[in-house]
N, C-alpha and C positions, 0 to 999 in steps of 0.2 A: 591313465587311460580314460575316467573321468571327465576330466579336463579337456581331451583331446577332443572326444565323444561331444562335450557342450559346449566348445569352440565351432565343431565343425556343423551344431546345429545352428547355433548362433550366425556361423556365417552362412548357411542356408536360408535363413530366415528372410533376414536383410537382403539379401540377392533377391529374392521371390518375391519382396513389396513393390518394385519398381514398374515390374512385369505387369500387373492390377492398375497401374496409374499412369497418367501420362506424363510427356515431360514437364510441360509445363501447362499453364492455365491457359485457354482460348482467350484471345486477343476479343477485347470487348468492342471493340470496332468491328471485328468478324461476325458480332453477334449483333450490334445493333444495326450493322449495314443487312445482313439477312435479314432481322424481322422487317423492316422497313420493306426490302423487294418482295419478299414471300410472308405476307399475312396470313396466310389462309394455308400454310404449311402445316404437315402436323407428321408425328412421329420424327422429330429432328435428332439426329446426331450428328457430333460434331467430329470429325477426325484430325487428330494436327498430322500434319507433313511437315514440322520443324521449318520449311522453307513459305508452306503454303498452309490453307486448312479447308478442307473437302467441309460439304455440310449434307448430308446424307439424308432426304426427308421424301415425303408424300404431298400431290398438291393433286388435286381434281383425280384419286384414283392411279395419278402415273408416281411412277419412284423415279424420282431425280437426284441429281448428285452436283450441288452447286460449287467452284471453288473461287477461294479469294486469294490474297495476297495476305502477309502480316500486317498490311496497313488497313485492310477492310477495304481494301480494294477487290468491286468483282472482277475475276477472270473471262469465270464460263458456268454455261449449265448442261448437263447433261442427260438425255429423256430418251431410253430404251425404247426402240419400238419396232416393226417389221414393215418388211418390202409393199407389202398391201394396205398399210397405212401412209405410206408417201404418198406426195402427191402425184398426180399423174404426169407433167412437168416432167420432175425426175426419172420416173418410172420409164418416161418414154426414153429419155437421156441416159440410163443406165443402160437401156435395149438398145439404143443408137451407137453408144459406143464400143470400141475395142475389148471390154469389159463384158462384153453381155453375154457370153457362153459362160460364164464363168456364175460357181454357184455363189449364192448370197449365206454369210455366218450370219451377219449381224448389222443390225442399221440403232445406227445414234441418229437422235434429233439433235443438235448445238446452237444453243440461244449463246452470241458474244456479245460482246459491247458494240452500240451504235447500233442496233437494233436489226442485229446482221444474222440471219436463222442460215446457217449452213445442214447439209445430210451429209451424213459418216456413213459410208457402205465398206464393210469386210468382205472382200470377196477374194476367193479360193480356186487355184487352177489345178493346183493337185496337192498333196500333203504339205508340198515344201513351199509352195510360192503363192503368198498370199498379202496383198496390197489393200491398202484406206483410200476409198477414192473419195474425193471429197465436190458434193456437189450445190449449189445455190437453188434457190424455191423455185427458177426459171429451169431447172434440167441441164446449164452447164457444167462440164466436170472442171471445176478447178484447180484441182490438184492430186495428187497420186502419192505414195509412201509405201516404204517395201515395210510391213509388221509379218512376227513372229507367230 
């Protein structure tokens, strides 16, 4: 009974370490390609996604969410913000379009590669049906995506 009793803490144990640690270590390309774009970064965390690694930090006040590739290659960046903070451009473009009755959740800023700033707008028509429109700093909609 003993025995059974300090195997089965034993294998408790061992199970529970993993869960505290990541898989592996951040690719040091992830890290010195970050500092280098984001100097002036601060509260960084690093998240692995085994495929990719998010960098979770603060730059001027806003919380952003950088991610790369395993080769330290950047993705994208991502910067929470609202409808009143677009620019008017957009603003007018999200009111122009098909889209515009429709309530706003949520607006991402997306800085990509080649110095391409797109706007993420979640907008909502009823519980079930809710689309990513995706528009350029000019107020064109780009593109559209049915999200959950």
């Amino acid at each position: 009974m003993k025995k059974t009793f300090l195997t089965g803490m034993i294998i408790l144990l061992c199970a529970s370490i993993p869960v505290f640690s990541q898989i592996r270590k951040i690719p040091k390309a992830v890290e010195e390609t970050f500092a280098n774009q984001y100097r002036e970064a601060s509260h960084i965390d690093f998240k692995d996604q085994l495929v990719s690694v998010d960098v979770h930090f603060q730059l001027a006040g806003d919380t952003m969410v950088a991610s790369y590739n395993n080769k330290g290659i950047w993705k994208e960046t991502l910067k929470r913000s609202s409808v009143d903070k677009l620019p008017a451009e957009v603003q007018e473009g999200l009111s122009k379009s098909k889209y515009a009755d429709r309530e706003v959740e949520d607006v991402t800023v997306m800085y990509l590669p080649g110095d391409v700033t797109q706007y993420r707008i979640k907008a909502r028509k009823s519980g079930v049906e809710k689309k990513y429109l995706y528009f350029n700093p000019k107020g064109r909609l780009l593109r559209e995506s049915i999200t959950l």
